[in-house]
N, C-alpha and C positions, 0 to 999 in steps of 0.2 A: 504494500500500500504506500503512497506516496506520503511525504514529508512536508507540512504545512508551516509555514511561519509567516506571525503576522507581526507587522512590527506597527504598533499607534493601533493595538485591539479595545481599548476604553476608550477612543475617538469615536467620532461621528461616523467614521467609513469603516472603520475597524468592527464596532458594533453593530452597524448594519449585513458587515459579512458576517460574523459571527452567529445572527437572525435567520441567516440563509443556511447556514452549517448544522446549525443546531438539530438533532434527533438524525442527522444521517453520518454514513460513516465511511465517505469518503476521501479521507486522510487520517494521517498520525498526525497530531499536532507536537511541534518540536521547537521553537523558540518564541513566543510572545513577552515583546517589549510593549512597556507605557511608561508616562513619564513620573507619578506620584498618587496616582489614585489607587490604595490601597484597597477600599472597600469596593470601586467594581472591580478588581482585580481578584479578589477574593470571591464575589459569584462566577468570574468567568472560570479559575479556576476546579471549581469544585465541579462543574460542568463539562470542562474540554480537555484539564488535568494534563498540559502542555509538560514536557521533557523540560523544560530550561523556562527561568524569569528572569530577566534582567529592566529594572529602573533606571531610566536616565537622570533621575532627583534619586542622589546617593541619603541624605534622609530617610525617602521613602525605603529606601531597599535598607536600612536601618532598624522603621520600624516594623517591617514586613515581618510576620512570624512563620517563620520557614517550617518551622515541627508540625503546625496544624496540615501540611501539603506536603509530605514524605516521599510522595511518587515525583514530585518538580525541585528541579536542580536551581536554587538563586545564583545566578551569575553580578558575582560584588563587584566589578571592573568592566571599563569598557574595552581594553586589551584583551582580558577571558572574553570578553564576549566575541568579538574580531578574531581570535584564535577559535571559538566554537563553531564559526558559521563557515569560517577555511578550512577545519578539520571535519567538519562535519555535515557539510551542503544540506538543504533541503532542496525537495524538488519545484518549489512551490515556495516563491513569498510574495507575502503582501507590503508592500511599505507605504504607509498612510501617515509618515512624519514628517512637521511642517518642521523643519528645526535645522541651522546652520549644522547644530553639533555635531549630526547622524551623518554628515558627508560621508564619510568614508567608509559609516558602514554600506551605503549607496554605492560607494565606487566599488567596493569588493562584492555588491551583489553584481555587477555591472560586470565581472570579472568570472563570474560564477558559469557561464553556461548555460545556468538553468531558467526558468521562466521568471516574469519580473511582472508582477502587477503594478504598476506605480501610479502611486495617487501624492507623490510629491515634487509640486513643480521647482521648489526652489531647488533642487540639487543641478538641474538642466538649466534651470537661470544663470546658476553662478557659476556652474561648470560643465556645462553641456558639451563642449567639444569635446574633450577628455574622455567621459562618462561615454557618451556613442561612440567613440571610439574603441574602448574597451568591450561593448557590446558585441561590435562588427566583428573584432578579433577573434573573441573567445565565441559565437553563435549563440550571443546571449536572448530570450527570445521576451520582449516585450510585450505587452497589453494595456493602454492607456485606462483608467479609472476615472479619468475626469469624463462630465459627460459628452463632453465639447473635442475632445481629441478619442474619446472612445468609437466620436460619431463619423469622426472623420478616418479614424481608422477603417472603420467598415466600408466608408464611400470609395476610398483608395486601392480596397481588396480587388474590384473590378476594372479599376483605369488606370492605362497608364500615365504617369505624372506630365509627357508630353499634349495632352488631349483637355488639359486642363490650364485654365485661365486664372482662377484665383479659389482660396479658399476663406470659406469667410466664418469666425467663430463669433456664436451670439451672444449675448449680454444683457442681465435686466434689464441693467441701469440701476438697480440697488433700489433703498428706500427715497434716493433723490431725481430719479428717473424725471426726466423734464422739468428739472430745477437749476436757471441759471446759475453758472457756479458764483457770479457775486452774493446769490442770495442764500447757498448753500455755506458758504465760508462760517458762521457762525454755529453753525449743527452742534449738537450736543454727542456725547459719547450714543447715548439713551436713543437719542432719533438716529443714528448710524446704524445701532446696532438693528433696528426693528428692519431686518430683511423681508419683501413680502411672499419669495417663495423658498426661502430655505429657512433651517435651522442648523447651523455650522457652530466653528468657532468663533472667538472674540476677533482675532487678527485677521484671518479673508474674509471676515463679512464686513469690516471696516474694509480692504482692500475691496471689498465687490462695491459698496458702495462711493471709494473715489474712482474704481474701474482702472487701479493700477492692475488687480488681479489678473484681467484681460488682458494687459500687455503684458504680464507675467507669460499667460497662456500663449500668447503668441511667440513668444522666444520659445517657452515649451514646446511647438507646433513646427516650429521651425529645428531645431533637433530632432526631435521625431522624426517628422518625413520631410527632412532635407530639404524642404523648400524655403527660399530668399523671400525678402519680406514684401517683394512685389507685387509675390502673391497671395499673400496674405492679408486680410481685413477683418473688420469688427464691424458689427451689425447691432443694433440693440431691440429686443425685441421683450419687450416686458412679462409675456405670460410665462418664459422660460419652455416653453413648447415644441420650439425648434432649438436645435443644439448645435447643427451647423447647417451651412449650403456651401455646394460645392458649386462655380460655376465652369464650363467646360466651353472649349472654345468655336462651338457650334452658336453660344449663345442661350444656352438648354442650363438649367439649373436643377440641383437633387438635394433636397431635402431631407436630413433625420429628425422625425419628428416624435415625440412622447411625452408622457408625464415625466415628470421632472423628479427622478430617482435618482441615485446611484448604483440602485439595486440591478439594475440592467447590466451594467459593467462590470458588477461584479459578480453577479452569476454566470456571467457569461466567459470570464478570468477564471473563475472555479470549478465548471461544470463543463467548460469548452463546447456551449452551445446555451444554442438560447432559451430559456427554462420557459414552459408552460404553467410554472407555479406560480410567475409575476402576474399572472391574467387576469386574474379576477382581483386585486387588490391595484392593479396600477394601468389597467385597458380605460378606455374613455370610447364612445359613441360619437365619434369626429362626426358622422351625418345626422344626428338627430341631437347633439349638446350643441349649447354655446356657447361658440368657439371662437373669440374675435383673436385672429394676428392682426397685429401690425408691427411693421418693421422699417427703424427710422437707421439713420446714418450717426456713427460717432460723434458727441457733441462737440462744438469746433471751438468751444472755449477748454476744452482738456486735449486737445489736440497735441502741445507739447509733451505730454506722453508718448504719445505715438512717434515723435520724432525721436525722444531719446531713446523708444522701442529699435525703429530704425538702425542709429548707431550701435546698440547692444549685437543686433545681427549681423550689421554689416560690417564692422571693425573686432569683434569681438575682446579679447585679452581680457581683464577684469570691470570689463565694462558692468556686465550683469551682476557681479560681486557687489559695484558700487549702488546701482539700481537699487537692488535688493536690499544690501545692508541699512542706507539711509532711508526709506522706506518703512523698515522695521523699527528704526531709532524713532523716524518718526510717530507712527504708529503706538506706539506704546507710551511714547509723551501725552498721545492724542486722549487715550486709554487712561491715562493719572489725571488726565483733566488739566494738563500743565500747557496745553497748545491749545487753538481750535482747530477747526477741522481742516480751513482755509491753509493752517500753515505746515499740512501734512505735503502739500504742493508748494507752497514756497520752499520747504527744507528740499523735497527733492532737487527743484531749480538751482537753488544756490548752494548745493554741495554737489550734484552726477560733474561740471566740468571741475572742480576744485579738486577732484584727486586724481593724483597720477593715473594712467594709464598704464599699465602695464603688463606682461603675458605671464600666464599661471601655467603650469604643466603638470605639477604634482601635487599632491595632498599635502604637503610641506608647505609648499607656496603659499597654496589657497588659506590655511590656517592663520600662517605667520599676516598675509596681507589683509585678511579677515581683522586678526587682532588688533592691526594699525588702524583701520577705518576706523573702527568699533571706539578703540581708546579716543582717536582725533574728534571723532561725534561726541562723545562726552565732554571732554576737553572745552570745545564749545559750545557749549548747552545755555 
């Protein structure tokens, strides 16, 4: 039986595959990471009784009491942990961790061989060349999890990338969807967070709502299926019902359309085909519901995103590092109430050209150049 690991199993996407796994027994479960929630950690265990836990909050893994779970191995170290996933492969992981820290162990699944469900875009933000590349070498086999590149994965199974003209990934627009941004700059954490068709984390539902997240996904989309960012676009379409279009160069455009799960992607990562148990809990009556699309163009007051998206692609080196990092700095100020919302787009403006440029290669690099931003955003706070 195959070898399951889920890393980010107490997230949102973690827990909804786990909803999917539950009473069937299609895997061994063998390493589940989370970051410090002990008590779901503790129902999932007793339930899936995974070979190995490791916490990325060394606290947690402190107060974790290891004697009540005798059949699960607590891995105290991120080295043990990076030594158990090279000594001892699973067939199957899931990585659902939004977090700088996990890089590497992303680069070493990326190194793996084996199947890669990833539902974490920042690792291809900040080090996408690298990462696919180590894919390509080793025949590592991916599966996107977002719904937006899962959608486009399937579109691309049929055509070749020559026949095609642009691919366009959708977008609420968040809870500010048709809110000029002068008027949205004073948003509170509180109106940020109230997404009107997800329940996520605190961090991408603030990013979904300034619609960095989308230019996240497109650097994402662009690693993925190697396409230049010429051909790429953002579309925003509020009911979250379409997840992408693909346009092809007849003129002809293809559509994936559904309710707005994760559960699709991820069954479909797990079961490697597309489950008839989603049916009846996530099917919709398209001819007889209503059903209003409408689908408007990127708003052109956040446009400079889309430019420094640009340069992220088209220069690469630590462009995305810097994207990403100051993004997050800012984001988390946004989050303490120390910023508004407005000045989550000022900090990016006035820090992506203020730091060097320079090319990353290794996990050294990316660490060591990590730690400079990170300290110099503090520094000037």
């Amino acid at each position: 039986m195959n070898k399951l690991s889920i890393f980010g199993f107490t997230g949102s996407i973690g827990s909804q595959a786990l909803d999917l796994l539950e009473g069937k027994d299609e895997y061994n479960y063998h390493i589940f990471i989370c970051n410090k929630n002990i008590e779901k950690a503790e129902r999932v265990l007793e339930k899936f009784k995974p070979k190995y836990l490791f916490f990325s909050d060394q606290s947690a893994s402190q107060k974790f009491n290891s004697k009540k779970f005798p059949s699960t191995n607590l891995i105290l170290s991120k080295e043990e942990l990076l030594k158990v996933i090279h000594d001892e492969p699973s067939d199957v992981y899931l990585s659902a961790i939004s977090s700088f820290e996990m890089i590497d162990v992303t680069y070493l699944l990326a190194k793996s061989g084996k199947k890669i469900l990833l539902a974490n875009k920042e690792s291809l933000v900040i080090f996408g060349s690298v990462i696919m590349d180590e894919v390509q070498i080793n025949n590592t086999k991916i599966i996107p999890i977002d719904s937006e590149h899962y959608s486009i994965y399937h579109s691309l199974k049929n055509s070749k990338i020559q026949n095609i003209k642009k691919i366009f990934l959708m977008a609420s627009g968040g809870p500010f969807h048709g809110v000029a941004l002068e008027d949205a700059i004073q948003k509170s954490p509180d109106e940020a967070l109230n997404h009107p068709n997800w329940d996520m984390g605190k961090k991408i539902t603030i990013d979904s709502a300034s619609l960095v997240n989308k230019c996240f996904e497109v650097i994402e989309a662009h690693h993925l299926f190697g396409v230049d960012f010429s051909k790429l676009g953002i579309l925003i379409e509020p009911q979250s019902l379409i997840h992408s279009m693909v346009e092809f160069i007849d003129g002809s455009f293809e559509a994936q359309i559904s309710t707005p799960s994760m559960s699709f992607p991820l069954s479909y990562g797990l079961f490697n085909e597309r489950s008839k148990m989603l049916y009846e809990k996530f099917s919709f009556d398209i001819s007889s519901s209503i059903t209003e699309l409408s689908i408007s163009p990127f708003p052109d007051d956040r446009k400079f995103l889309l430019e420094i998206t640009e340069d992220v692609i088209s220069k690469g080196q630590n462009r995305g590092l810097i994207f990403a990092a100051v993004n997050d700095f800012a984001v988390k100020k946004f989050l303490k109430k120390e910023i508004n919302f407005g000045d989550i787009y000022n900090l990016i403006r006035d820090n992506y050209d203020y730091f060097e440029k320079q090319e990353i290669t290794t996990i050294e690099m990316l660490k060591a150049n990590t730690t400079e931003i990170q300290k110099t955003l503090k520094l000037a706070k």
